[in-house]
C-alpha positions as CSV (number, residue, x, y, z in Angstrom):
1,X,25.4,36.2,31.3
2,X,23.4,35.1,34.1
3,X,19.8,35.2,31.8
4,X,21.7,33.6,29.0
5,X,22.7,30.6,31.2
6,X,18.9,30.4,33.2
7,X,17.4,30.4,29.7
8,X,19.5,27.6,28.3
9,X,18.5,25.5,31.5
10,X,14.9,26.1,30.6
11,X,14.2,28.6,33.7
12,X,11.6,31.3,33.5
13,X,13.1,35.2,33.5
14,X,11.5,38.0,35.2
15,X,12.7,41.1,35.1
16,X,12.0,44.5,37.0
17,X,13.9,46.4,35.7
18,X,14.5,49.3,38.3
19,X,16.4,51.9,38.2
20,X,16.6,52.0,33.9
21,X,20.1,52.8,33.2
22,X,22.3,52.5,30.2
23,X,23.4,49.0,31.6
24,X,20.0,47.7,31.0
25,X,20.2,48.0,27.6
26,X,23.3,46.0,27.2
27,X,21.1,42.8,28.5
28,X,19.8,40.1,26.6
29,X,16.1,41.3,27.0
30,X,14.8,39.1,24.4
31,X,15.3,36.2,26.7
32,X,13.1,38.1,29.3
33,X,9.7,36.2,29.6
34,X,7.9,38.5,32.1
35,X,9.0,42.1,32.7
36,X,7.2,44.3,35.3
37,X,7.7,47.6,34.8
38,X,6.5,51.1,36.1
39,X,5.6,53.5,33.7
40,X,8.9,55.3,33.8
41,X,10.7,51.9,32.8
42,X,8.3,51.1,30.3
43,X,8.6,54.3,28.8
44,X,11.9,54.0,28.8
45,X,12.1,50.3,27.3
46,X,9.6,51.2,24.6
47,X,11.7,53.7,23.9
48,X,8.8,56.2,24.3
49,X,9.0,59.8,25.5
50,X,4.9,59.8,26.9
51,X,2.1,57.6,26.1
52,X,-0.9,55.6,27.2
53,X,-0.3,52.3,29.5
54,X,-1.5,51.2,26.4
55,X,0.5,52.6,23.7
56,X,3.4,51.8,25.9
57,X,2.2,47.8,25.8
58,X,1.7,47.7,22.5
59,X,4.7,49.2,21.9
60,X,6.7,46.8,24.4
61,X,4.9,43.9,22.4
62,X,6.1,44.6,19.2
63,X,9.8,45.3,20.5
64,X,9.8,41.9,22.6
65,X,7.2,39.6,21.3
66,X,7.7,36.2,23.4
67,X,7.8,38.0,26.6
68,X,4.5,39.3,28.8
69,X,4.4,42.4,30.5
70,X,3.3,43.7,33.8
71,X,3.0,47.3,34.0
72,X,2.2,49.0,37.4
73,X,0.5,52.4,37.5
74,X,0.6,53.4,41.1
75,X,-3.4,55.0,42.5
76,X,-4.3,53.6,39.1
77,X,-3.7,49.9,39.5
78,X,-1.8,47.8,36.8
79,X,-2.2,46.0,33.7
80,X,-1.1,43.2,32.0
81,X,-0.6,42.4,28.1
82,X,0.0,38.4,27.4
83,X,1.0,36.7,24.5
84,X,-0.7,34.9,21.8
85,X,-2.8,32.8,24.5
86,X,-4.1,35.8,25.9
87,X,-3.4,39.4,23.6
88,X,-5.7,41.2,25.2
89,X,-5.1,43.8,28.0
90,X,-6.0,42.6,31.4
91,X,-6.5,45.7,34.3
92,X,-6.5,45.9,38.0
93,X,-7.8,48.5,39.6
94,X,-6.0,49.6,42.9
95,X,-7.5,49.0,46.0
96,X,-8.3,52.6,48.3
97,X,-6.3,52.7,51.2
98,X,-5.6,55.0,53.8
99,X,-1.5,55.9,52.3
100,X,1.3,56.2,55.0
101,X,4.5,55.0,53.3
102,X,4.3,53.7,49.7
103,X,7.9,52.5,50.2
104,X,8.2,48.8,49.1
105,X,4.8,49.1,47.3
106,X,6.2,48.5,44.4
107,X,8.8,45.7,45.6
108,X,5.5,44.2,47.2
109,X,3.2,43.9,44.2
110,X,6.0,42.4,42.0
111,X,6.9,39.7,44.6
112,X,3.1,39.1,45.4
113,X,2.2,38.9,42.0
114,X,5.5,36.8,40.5
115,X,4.5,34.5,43.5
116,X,0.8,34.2,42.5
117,X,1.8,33.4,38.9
118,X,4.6,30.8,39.7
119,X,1.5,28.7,41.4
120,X,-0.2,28.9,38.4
121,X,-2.8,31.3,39.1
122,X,-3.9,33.3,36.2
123,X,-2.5,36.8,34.8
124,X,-5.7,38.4,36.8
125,X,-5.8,36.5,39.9
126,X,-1.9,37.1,40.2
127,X,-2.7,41.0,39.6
128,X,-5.7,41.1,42.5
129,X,-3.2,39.3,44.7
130,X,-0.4,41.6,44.1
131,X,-3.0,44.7,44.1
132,X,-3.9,43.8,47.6
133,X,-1.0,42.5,48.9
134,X,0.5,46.2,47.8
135,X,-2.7,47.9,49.4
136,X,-1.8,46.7,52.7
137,X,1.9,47.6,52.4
138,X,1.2,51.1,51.6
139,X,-1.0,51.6,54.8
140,X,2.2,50.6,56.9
141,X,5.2,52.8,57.8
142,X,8.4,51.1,57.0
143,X,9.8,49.3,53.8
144,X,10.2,45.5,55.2
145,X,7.9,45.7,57.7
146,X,5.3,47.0,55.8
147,X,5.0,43.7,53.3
148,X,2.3,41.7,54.6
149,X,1.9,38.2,55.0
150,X,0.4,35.8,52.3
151,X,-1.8,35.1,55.2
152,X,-2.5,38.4,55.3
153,X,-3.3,38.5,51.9
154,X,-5.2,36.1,51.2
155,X,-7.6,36.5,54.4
156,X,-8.5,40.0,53.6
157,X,-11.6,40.0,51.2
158,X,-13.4,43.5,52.4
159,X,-11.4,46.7,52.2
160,X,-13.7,49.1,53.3
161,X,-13.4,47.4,57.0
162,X,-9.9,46.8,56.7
163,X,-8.9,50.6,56.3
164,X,-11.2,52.5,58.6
């Protein structure tokens, strides 16, 4: 498979794994080094029928130890569980916007925050990027034009002026 053959090269996988089917499951998921997930998907992953983000982290860790895990929670922001170097959860909160499409909000915060990561930002600097970077979309009608710019991004520091 495709993450068998980026693994054996040495490359990084990241997987959202949207929508959970049965085809998921026939994946080599132990190769998986980040997955972001929503709730629903991490439910479904951990095999879990409800739970807390953090009973479904905790559950996701012991299931797929070398991997990390993002785990979205829409109004309520995201966390993120690490490995060894870091085993502790790590939250963001959302950011309050003004919602007019939350289409590509979630496409938005995984790209924003894989990006953030890749340039070696840390697990909570990649989530505040992604977390505003998703704020912004959701104030926008549209699914691609709604995905702000890093520019964007990074020049916004005060929400409260932002979204009046």
């Amino acid at each position: 498979s495709i993450m068998e053959h980026a693994c054996e090269k040495g490359m990084k996988i990241i997987l959202n794994p949207s929508p959970v089917n049965e085809a998921l499951f026939t994946y080599p998921l132990d190769k998986v080094d980040i997955f972001v997930l929503n709730e629903t998907e991490g439910l479904a992953l951990a095999g879990m029928q409800t739970g807390t983000p953090e009973d479904i982290l905790r559950r996701l860790r012991e299931k797929y130890q070398n991997a990390e895990f993002v785990l979205t929670l829409g109004e309520q922001g995201a966390c993120y569980l690490g490995k060894d170097t870091c085993p502790d959860i790590c939250y963001q909160s959302a950011f309050i916007t003004k919602t007019v499409d939350t289409t590509a909000a979630g496409d938005t915060f995984c790209g924003y925050f894989i990006r953030a990561y890749a340039e070696g930002k840390t697990p909570g600097e990649a989530l505040y990027m992604a977390a505003k970077a998703s704020a912004l979309a959701v104030s926008r009608h549209g699914a691609s034009p709604s995905i702000p710019l890093a520019e964007e991004v990074r020049a916004l520091t005060n929400f409260a002026e932002a979204f009046q």
